[in-house]
C-alpha positions as CSV (number, residue, x, y, z in Angstrom):
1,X,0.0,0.0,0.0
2,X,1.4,3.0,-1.1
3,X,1.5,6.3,1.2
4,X,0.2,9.6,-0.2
5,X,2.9,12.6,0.3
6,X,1.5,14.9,2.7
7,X,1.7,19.2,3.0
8,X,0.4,21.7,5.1
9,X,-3.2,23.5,4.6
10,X,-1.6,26.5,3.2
11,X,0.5,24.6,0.3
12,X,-2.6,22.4,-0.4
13,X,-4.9,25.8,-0.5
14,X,-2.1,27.3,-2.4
15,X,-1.6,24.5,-5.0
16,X,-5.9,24.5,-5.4
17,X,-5.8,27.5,-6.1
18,X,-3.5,27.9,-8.3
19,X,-4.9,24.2,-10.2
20,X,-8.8,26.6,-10.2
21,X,-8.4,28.7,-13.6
22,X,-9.2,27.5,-16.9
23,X,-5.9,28.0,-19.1
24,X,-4.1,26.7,-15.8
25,X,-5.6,23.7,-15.4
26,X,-4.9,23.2,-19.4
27,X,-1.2,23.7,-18.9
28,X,-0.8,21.2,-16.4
29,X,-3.4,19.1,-18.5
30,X,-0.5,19.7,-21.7
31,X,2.9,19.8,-18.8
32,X,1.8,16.2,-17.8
33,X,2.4,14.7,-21.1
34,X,5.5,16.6,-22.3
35,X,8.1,18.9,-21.3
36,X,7.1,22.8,-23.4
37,X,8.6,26.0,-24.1
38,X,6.9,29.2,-23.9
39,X,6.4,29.7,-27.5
40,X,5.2,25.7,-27.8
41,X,2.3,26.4,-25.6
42,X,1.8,29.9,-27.4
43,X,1.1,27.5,-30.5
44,X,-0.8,25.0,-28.6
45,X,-3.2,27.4,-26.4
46,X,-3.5,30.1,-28.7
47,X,-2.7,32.9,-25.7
48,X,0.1,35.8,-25.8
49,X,3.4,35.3,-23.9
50,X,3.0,37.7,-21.1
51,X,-0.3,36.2,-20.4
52,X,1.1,32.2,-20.3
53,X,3.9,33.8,-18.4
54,X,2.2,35.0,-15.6
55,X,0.2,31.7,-15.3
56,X,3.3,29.7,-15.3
57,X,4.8,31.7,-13.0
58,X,1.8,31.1,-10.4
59,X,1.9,27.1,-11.4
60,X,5.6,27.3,-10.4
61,X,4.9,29.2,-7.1
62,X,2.6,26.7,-5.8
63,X,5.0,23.9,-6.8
64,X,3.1,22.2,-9.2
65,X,5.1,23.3,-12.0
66,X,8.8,23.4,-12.0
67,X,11.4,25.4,-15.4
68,X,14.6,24.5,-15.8
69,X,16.8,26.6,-18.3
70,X,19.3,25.9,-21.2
71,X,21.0,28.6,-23.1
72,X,18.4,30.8,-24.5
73,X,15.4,28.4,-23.8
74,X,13.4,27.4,-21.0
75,X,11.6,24.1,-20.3
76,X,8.4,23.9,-18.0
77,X,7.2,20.5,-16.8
78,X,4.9,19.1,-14.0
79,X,6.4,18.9,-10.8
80,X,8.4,15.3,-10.6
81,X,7.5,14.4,-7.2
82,X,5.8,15.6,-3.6
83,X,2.3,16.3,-2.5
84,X,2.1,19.2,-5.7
85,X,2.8,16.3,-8.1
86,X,0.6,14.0,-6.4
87,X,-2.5,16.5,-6.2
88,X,-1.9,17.3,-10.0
89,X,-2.3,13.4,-11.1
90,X,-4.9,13.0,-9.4
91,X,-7.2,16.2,-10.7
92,X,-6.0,15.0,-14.2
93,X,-7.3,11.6,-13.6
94,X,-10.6,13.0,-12.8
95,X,-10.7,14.2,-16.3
96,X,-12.7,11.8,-18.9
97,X,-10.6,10.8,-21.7
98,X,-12.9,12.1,-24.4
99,X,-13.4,16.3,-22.5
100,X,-13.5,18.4,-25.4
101,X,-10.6,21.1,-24.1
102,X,-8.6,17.9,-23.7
103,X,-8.8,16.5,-26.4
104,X,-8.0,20.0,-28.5
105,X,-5.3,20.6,-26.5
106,X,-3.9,17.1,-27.1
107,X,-4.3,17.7,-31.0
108,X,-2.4,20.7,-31.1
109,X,0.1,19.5,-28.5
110,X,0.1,16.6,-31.6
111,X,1.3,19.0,-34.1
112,X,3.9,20.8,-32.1
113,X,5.5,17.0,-31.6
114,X,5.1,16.2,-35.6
115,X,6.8,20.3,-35.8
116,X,9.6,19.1,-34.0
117,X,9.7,15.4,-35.7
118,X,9.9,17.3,-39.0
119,X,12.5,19.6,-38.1
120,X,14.6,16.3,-36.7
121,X,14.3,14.5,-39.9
122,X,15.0,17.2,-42.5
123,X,18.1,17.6,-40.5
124,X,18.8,13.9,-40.7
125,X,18.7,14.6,-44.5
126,X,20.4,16.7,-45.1
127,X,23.2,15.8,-42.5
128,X,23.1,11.5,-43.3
129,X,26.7,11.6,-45.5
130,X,28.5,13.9,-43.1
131,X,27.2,12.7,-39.6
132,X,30.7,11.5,-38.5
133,X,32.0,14.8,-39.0
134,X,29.6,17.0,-36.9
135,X,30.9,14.4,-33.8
136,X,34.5,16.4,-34.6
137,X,32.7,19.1,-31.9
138,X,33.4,17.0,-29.2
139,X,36.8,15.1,-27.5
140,X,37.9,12.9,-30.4
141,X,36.2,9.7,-31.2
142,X,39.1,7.5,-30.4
143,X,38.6,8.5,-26.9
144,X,34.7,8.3,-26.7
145,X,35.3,4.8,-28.4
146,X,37.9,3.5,-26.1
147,X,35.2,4.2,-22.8
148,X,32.2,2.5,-24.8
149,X,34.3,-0.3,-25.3
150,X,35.4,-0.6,-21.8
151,X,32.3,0.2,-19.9
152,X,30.5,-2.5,-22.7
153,X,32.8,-5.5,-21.8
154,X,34.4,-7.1,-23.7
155,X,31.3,-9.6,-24.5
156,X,30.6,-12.0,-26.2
157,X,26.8,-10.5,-26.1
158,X,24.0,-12.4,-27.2
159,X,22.3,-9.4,-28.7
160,X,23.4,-5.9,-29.1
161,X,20.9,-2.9,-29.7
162,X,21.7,0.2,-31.0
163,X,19.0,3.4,-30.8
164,X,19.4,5.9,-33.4
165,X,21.6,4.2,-35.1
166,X,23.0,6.8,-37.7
167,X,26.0,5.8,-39.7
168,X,26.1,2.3,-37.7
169,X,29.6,3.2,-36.2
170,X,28.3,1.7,-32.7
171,X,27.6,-1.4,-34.8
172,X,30.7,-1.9,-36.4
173,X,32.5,-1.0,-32.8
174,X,30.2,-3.6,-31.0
175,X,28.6,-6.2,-33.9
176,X,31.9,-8.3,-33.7
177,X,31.8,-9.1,-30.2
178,X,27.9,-10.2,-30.3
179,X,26.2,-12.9,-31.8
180,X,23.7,-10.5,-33.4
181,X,23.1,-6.9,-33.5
182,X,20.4,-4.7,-34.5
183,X,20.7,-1.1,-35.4
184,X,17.3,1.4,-35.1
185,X,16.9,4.7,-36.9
186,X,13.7,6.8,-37.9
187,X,16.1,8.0,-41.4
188,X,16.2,6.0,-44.2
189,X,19.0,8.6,-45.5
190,X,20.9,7.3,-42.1
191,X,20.3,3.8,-42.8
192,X,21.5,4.2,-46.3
193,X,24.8,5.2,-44.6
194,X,24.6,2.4,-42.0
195,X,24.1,-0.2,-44.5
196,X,26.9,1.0,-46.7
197,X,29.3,1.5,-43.9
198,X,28.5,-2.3,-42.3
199,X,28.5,-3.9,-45.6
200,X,32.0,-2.5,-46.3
201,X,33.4,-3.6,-42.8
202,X,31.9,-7.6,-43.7
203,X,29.4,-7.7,-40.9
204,X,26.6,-10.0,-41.4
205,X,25.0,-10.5,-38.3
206,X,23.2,-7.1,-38.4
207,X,19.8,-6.3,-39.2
208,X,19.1,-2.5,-40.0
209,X,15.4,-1.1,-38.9
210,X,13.6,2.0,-39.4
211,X,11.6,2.7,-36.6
212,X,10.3,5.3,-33.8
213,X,12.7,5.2,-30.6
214,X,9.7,5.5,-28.5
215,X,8.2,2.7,-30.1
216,X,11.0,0.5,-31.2
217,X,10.7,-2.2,-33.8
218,X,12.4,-4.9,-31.7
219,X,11.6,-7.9,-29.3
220,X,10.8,-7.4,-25.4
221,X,13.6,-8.2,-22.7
222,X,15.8,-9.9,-25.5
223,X,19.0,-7.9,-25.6
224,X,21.6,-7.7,-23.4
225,X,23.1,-4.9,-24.3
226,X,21.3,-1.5,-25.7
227,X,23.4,1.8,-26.6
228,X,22.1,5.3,-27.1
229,X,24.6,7.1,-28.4
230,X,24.7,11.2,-28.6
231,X,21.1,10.4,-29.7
232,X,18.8,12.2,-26.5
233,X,19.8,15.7,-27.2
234,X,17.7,15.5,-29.8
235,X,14.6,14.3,-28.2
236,X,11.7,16.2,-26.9
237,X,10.7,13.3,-24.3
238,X,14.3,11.6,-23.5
239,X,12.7,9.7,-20.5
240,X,10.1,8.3,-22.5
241,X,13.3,7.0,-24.7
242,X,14.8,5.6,-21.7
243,X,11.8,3.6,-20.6
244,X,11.4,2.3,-24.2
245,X,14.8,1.2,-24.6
246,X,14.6,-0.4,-20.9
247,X,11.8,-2.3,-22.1
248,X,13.9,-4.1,-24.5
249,X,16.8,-5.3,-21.9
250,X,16.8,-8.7,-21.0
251,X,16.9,-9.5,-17.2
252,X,20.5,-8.0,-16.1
253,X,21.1,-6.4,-19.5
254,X,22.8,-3.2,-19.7
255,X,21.9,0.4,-21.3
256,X,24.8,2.4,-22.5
257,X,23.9,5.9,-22.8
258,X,26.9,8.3,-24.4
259,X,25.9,12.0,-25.0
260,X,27.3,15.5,-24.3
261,X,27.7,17.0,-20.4
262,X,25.7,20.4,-19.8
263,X,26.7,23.5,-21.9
264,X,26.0,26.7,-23.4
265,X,26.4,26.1,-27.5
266,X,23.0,27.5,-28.5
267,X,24.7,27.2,-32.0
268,X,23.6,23.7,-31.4
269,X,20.3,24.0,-31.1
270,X,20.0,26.6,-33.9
271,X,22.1,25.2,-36.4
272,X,22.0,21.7,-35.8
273,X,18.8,20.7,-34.2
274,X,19.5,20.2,-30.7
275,X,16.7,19.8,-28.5
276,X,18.9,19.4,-25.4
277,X,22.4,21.7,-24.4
278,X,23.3,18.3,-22.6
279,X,22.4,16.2,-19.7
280,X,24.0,16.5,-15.9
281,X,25.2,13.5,-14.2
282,X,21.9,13.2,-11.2
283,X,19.3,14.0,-14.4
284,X,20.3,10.6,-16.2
285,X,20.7,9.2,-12.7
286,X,17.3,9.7,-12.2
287,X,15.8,8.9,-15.8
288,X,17.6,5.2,-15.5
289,X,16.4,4.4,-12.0
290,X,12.9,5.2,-13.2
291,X,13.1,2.9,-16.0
292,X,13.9,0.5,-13.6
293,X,17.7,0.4,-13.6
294,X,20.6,0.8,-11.6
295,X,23.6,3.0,-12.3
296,X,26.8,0.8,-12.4
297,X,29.1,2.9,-14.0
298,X,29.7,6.7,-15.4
299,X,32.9,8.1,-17.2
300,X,33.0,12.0,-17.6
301,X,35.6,12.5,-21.0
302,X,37.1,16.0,-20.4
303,X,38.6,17.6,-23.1
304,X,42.6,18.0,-22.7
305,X,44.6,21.1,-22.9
306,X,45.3,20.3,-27.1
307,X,41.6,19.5,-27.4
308,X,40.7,23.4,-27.2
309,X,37.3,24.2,-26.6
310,X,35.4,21.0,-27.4
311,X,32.7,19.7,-25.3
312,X,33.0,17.1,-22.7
313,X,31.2,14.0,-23.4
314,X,29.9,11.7,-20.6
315,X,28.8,8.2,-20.5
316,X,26.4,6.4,-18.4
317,X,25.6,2.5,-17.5
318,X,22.2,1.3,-15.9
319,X,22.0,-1.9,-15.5
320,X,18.1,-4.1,-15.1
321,X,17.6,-5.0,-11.8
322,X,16.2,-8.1,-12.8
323,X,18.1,-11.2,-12.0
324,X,19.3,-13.9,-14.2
325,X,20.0,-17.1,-12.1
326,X,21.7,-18.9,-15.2
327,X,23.5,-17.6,-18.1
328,X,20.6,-17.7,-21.0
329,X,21.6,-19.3,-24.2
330,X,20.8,-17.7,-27.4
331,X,16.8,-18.3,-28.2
332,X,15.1,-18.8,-31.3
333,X,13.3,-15.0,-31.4
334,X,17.1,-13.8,-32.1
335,X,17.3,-15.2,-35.3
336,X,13.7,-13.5,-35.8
């Protein structure tokens, strides 16, 4: 039996209150289901930025609402925990899955995602041939290849899963030390790449799939290991990524996340579609254990003196917490 956070009669009043105004209520509505900017729930609510403003700053005040900023953006999302979070589930709940404001609100949050989906993919595009070389903004490869490597193992795996897969170098790191790999991407400009690239190095024991990383293409609790790779800066919902890609461990396995540590590059995000300007160390922390793993190893790679000002790149292992009492042999769904 769970126990409900508790808070004192002025925070609860407080929080009510705050919860009690129609365009209020619809940004926590919109807030529970994704993480939005300003000018997103301009688009979505159809209201002027001082006016959203002042009601975000009120849903923020009573807790139920917390911002975090990067560079020149800034992020509001529902409150992750406490009696505020609680309180704001539970009105939600109370609201019937087909409420007209709802459901409005839902389609035009809908067209913001597909907005941001686009933008993603005609980057992809136009970037598939020369994806290798944008990584030259960061330490150099050799390094960031060296840590994957060692925090991987040395295998052999059983299966190897790679999110957003892109040119497939994590396959052609990782593919000889499994007995089968699979590599995921929503581009079929990347996958062209991928192919190419895999087929040149001899690898046959990779299958290519386009797919959505937050509905992946692939079998439940089959693989034991699963990399993301400088792949959740560009999502709007990296948690929900997490989760997904969680989903797909087998008992024990291992998720491999490699991506940039926080900074202020906004040419990033303008120039080459970043949603994130990095993730800190407790933020991935927290988006493993709620997928249901534990952290069982982190490397921060800081760029040396000669490396000038290129961004540090940090890499995180969560591991299931589900136990495997015998080593599992390779099942007939892996040859699927």
């Amino acid at each position: 039996m769970s126990v409900k956070p508790e808070t004192t009669f002025q925070s609860l009043l407080a929080a009510l209150a705050a919860a009690a105004e129609p365009t209020r209520l619809r940004l926590l509505g919109l807030l529970s289901e994704a993480e939005l900017t300003v000018t997103e729930l301009m688009a979505i609510l159809g209201q002027s930025q001082p006016r959203l403003s002042r009601h975000l700053k009120l849903l923020v005040e009573a807790g139920l609402v917390e911002r975090h900023r990067e560079g020149a953006w800034v992020f509001f999302f529902i409150a992750p925990g406490g009696a505020a979070a609680a309180l704001v589930r539970d009105i939600l709940s109370r609201l019937g899955a087909e409420d007209e404001t709802r459901t409005a609100d839902r389609l035009r949050l809908a067209e913001v995602r597909r907005a941001r989906a686009d933008q993603a993919a005609r980057y992809f595009a136009a970037h598939a041939a020369d994806w290798d070389e944008l990584r030259a903004l960061h330490i150099p490869e050799e390094r960031v290849e060296a840590a994957i490597a060692e925090l991987a193992g040395a295998g052999p795996f059983h299966a190897v899963l790679d999110l957003g897969t892109g040119t497939g170098r994590m396959l052609e790191l990782l593919a000889p030390r499994a007995s089968r790999a699979v590599g995921v991407d929503q581009s079929p400009q990347m996958l062209a790449v991928a192919r190419a690239r895999l087929e040149k190095a001899g690898l046959r024991n990779v299958q290519l799939r386009q797919g959505d990383i937050y509905a992946l293409p692939v079998e439940r609790d089959s693989y034991d290991l699963v990399v993301i790779h400088q792949v959740l800066h560009y999502l709007d919902d990296p948690a929900r990524a997490v989760r997904e890609a969680a989903r797909a461990l087998r008992p024990s396995g291992r998720l491999l996340i490699v991506d940039f540590a926080p900074h202020q590059l906004e040419s990033l995000r303008e120039q080459h579609a970043h949603r994130r300007l990095g993730f800190g160390a407790e933020e991935i922390a927290s988006l493993l254990q709620e997928a249901g793993l534990d952290v069982v190893g982190r490397r921060d790679l800081v760029p040396n003196k000669k490396d000038g000002g290129k961004l540090t790149v940090s890499l995180w292992l969560g591991r299931d917490r589900r136990i495997i009492s015998d080593p599992l042999p390779l099942t007939s769904r892996e040859f699927a």
